[in-house]
N, CA, C and O of each residue as an XYZ file, in Angstrom:
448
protein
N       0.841     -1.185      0.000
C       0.000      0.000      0.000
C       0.883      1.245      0.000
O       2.059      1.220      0.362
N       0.160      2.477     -0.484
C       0.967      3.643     -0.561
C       0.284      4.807      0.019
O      -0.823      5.212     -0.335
N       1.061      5.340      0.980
C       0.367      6.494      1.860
C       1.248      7.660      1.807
O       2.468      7.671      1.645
N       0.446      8.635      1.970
C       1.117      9.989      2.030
C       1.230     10.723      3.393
O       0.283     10.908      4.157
N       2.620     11.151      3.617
C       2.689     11.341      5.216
C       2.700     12.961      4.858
O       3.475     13.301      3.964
N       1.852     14.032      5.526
C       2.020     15.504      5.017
C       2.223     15.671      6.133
O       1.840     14.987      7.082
N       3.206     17.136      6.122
C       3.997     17.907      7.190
C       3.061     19.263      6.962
O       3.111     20.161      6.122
N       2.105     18.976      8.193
C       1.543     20.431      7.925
C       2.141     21.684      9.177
O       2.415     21.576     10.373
N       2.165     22.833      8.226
C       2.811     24.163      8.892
C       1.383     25.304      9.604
O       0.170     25.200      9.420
N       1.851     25.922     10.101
C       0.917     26.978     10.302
C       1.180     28.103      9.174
O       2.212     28.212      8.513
N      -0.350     29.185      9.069
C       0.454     29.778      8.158
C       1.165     31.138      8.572
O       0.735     31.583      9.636
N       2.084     31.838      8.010
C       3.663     32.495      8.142
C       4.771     31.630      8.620
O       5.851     32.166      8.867
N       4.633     30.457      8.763
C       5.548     29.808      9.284
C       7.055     30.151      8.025
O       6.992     30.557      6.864
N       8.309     29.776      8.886
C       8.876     30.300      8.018
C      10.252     29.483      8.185
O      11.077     30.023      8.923
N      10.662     28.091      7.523
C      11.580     27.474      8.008
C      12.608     27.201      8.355
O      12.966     26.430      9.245
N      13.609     28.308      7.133
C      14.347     29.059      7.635
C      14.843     29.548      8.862
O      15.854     29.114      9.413
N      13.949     30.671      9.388
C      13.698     31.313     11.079
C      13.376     29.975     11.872
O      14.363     29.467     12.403
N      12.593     29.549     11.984
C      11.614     28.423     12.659
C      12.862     26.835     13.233
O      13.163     26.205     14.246
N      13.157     26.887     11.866
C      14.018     25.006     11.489
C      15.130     25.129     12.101
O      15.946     25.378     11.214
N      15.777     25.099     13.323
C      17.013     24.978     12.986
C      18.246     23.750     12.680
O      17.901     22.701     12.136
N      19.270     23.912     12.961
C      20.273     23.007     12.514
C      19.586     20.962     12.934
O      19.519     19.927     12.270
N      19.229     21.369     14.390
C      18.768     20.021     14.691
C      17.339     19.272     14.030
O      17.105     18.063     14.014
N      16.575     20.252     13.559
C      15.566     19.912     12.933
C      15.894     19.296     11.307
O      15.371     18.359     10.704
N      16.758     20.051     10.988
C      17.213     19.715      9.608
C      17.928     18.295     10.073
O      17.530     17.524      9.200
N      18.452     17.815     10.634
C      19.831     16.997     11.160
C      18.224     15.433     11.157
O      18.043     14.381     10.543
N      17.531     16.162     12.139
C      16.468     15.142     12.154
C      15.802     14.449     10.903
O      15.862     13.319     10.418
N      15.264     15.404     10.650
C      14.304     15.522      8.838
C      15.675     14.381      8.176
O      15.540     13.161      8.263
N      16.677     14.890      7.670
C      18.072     14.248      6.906
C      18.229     12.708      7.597
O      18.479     11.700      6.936
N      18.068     12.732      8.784
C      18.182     11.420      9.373
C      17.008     10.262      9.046
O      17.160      9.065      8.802
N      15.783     11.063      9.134
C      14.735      9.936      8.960
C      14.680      9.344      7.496
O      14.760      8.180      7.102
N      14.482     10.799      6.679
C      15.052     10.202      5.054
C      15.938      9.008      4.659
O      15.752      8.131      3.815
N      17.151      9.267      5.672
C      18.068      8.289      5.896
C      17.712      6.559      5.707
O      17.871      5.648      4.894
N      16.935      6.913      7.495
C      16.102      5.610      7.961
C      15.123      5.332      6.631
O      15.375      4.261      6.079
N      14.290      5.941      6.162
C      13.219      5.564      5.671
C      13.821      5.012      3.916
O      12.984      4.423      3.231
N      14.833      5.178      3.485
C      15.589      4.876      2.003
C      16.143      3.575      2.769
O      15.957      2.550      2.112
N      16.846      3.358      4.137
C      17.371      2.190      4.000
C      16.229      0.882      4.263
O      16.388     -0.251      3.808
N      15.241      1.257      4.969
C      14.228      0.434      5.559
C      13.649      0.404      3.651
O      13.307     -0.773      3.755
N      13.430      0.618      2.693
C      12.854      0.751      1.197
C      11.551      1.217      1.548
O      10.884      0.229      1.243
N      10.769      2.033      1.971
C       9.656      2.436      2.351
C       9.990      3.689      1.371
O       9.178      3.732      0.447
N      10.754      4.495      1.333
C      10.091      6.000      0.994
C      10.155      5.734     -0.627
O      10.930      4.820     -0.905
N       9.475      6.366     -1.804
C       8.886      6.179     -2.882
C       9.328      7.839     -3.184
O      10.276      8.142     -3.908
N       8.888      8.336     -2.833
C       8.986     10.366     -3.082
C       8.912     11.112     -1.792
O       8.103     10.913     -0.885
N       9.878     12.010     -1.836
C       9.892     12.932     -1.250
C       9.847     14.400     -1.138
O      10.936     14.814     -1.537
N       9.087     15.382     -0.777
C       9.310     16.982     -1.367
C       8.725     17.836     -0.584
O       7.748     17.587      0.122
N       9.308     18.905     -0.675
C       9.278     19.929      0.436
C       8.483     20.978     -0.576
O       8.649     20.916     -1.795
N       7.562     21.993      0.078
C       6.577     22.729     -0.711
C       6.905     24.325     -0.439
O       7.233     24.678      0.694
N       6.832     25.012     -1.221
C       7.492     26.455     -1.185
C       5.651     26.827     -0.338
O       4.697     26.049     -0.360
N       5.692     28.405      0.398
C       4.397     28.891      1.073
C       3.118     29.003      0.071
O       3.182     29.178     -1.146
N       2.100     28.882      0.751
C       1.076     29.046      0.029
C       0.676     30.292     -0.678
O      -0.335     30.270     -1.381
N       1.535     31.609     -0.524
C       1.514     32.150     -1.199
C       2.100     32.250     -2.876
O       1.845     33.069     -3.760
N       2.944     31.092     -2.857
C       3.231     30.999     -4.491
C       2.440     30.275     -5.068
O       2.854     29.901     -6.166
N       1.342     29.871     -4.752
C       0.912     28.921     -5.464
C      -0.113     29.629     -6.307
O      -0.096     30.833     -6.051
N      -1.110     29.266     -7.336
C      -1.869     29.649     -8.362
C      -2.801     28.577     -7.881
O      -2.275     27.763     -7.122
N      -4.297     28.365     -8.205
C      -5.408     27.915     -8.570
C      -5.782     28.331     -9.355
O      -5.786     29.519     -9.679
N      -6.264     27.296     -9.944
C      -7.216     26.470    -11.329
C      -8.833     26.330    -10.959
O      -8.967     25.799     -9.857
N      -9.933     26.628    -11.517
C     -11.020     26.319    -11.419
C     -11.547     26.721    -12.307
O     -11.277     27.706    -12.995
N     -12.787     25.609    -12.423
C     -13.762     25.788    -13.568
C     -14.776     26.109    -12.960
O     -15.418     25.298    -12.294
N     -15.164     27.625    -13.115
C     -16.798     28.023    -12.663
C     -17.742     27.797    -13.132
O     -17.368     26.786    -13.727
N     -19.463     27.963    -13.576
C     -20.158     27.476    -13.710
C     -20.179     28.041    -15.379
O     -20.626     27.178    -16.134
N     -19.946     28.784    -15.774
C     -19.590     29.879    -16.902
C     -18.850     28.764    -18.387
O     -18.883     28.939    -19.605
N     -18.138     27.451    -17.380
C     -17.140     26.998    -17.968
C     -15.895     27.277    -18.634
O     -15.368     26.457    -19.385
N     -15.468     28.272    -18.412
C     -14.072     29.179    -18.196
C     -13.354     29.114    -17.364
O     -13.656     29.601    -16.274
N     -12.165     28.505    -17.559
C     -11.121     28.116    -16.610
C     -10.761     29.386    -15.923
O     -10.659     30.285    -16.758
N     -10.514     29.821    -14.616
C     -10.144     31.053    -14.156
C      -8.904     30.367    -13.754
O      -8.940     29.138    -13.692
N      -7.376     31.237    -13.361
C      -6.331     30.843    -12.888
C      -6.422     32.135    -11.173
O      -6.970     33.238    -11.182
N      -5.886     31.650    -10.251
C      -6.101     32.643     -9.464
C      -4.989     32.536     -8.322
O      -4.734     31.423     -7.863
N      -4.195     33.884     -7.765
C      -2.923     33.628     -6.976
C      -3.499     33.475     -5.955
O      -4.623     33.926     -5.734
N      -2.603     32.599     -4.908
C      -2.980     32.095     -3.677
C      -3.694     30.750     -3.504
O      -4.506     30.364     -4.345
N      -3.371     29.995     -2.346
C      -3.966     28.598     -2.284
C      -5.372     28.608     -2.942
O      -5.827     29.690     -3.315
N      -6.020     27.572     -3.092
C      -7.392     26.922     -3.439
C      -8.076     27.356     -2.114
O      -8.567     28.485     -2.106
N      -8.184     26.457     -0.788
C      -8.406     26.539      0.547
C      -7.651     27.574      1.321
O      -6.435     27.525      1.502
N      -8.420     28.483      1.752
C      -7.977     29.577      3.004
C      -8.015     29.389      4.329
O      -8.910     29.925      4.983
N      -6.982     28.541      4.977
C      -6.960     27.947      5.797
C      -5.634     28.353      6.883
O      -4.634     28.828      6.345
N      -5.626     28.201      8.133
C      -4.825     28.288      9.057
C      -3.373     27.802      8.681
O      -2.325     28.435      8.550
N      -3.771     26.005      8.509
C      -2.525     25.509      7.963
C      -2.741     25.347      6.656
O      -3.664     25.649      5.900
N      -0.957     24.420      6.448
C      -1.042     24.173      4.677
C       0.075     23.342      4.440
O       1.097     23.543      5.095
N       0.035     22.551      3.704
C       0.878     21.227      3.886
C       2.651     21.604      3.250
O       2.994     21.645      2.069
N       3.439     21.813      4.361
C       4.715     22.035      3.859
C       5.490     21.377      3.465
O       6.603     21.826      3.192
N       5.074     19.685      3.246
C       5.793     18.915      2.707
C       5.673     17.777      2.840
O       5.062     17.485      3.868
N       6.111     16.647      2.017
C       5.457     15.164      2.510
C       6.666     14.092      1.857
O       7.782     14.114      1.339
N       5.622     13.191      2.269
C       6.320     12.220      1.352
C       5.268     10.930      1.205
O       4.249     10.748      1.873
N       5.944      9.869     -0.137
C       4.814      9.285     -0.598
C       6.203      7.663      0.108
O       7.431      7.748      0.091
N       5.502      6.638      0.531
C       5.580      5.797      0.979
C       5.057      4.318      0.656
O       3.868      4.237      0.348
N       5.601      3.468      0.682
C       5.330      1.660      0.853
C       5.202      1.143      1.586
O       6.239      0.684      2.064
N       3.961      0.797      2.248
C       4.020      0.157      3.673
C       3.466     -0.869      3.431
O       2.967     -1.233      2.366
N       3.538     -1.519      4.646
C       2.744     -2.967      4.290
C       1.362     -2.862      4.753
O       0.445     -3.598      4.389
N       1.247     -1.524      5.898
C      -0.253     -1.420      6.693
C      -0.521     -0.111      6.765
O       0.281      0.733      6.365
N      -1.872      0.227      7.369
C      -2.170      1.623      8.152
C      -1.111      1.502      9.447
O      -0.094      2.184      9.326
N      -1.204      0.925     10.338
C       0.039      1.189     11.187
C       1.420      1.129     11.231
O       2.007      1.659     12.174
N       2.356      0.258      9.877
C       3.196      0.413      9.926
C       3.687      2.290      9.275
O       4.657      2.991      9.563
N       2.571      2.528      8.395
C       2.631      3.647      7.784
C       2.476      4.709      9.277
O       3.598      5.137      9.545
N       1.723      5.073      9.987
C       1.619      5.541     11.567
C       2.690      5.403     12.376
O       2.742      6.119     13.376
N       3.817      4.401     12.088
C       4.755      4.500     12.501
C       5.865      5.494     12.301
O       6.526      6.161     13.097
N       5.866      5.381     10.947
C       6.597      6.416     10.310
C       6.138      7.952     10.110
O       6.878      8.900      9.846
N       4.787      7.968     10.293
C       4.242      9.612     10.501
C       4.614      9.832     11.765
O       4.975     11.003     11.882
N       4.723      8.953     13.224
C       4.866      8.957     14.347
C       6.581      9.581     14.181
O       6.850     10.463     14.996
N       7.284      9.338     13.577
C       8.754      9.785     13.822
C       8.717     10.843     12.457
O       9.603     11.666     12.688
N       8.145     11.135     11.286
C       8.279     12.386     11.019
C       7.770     13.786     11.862
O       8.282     14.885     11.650
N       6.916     13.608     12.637
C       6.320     14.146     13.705
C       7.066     14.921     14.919
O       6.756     15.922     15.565
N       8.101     14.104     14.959
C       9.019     14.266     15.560
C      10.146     14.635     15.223
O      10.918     14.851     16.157
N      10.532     14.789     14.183
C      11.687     14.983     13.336
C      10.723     16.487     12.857
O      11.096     17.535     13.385
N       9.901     16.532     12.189
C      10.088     18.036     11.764
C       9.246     18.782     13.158
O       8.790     19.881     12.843
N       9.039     18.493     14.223
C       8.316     18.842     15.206
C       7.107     19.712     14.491
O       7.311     20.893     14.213
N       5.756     19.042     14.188
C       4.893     19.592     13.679
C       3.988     18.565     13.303
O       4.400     17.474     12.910
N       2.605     18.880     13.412
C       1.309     18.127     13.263
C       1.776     17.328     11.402
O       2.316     17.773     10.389
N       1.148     15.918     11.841
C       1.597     15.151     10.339
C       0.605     14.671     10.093
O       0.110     14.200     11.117
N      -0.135     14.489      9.034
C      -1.385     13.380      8.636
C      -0.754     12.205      7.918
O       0.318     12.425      7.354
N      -1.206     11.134      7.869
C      -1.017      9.851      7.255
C      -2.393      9.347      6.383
O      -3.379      8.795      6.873
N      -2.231      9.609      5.305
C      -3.581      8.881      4.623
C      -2.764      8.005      3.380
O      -1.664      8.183      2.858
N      -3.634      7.170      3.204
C      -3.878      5.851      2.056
C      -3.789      6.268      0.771
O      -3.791      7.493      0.893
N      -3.707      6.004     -0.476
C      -3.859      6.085     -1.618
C      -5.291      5.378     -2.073
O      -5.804      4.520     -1.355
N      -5.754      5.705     -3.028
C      -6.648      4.293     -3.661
C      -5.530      3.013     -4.448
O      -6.010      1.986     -4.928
């Protein structure tokens, strides 16, 4: 099975200011763990929700393009990674220590 572990931020968070040396040291380490264990599949870190653009089709049927996230929300997912597990909990395991490694709320969901 393949699950996606997201690193969600608050928003202004700023990782730079925020991350320091040991957080990075952590993050670099689990990557580590998680390439030698063959679990991690993709990995990527997401620039702020202010660079991003949305896409939508209104009722008009005219694609509009528009700056700023889709969802206006508190948080916003600063980064993830896509994974091979054998379960929902072995996958929980590994959100359990990214969690800890980037010190910050993580979701774990499934693929179809």
């Amino acid at each position: 099975m393949r699950f996606l572990v997201a690193i969600h931020h608050p928003v202004g968070f700023d990782g730079k200011v925020e991350e320091g040396p040991e957080v990075h040291k952590a993050i670099d380490d689990l990557n580590d763990e998680m390439v030698a264990a063959g679990v991690r599949l993709f990995v990527g870190g997401l620039q702020s929700p202010g660079t991003a653009k949305s896409v939508q089709k209104p009722v008009d049927g005219k694609i509009v393009v528009t700056d700023g996230p889709y969802l206006d929300t508190r948080e916003y997912i600063g980064g993830f990674w896509v994974l091979q597990a054998e379960s929902m909990e072995e996958a929980l395991e590994w959100g359990r220590k990214a969690a800890l490694a980037c010190r910050t709320p993580v979701e774990v969901r499934p693929f179809f």
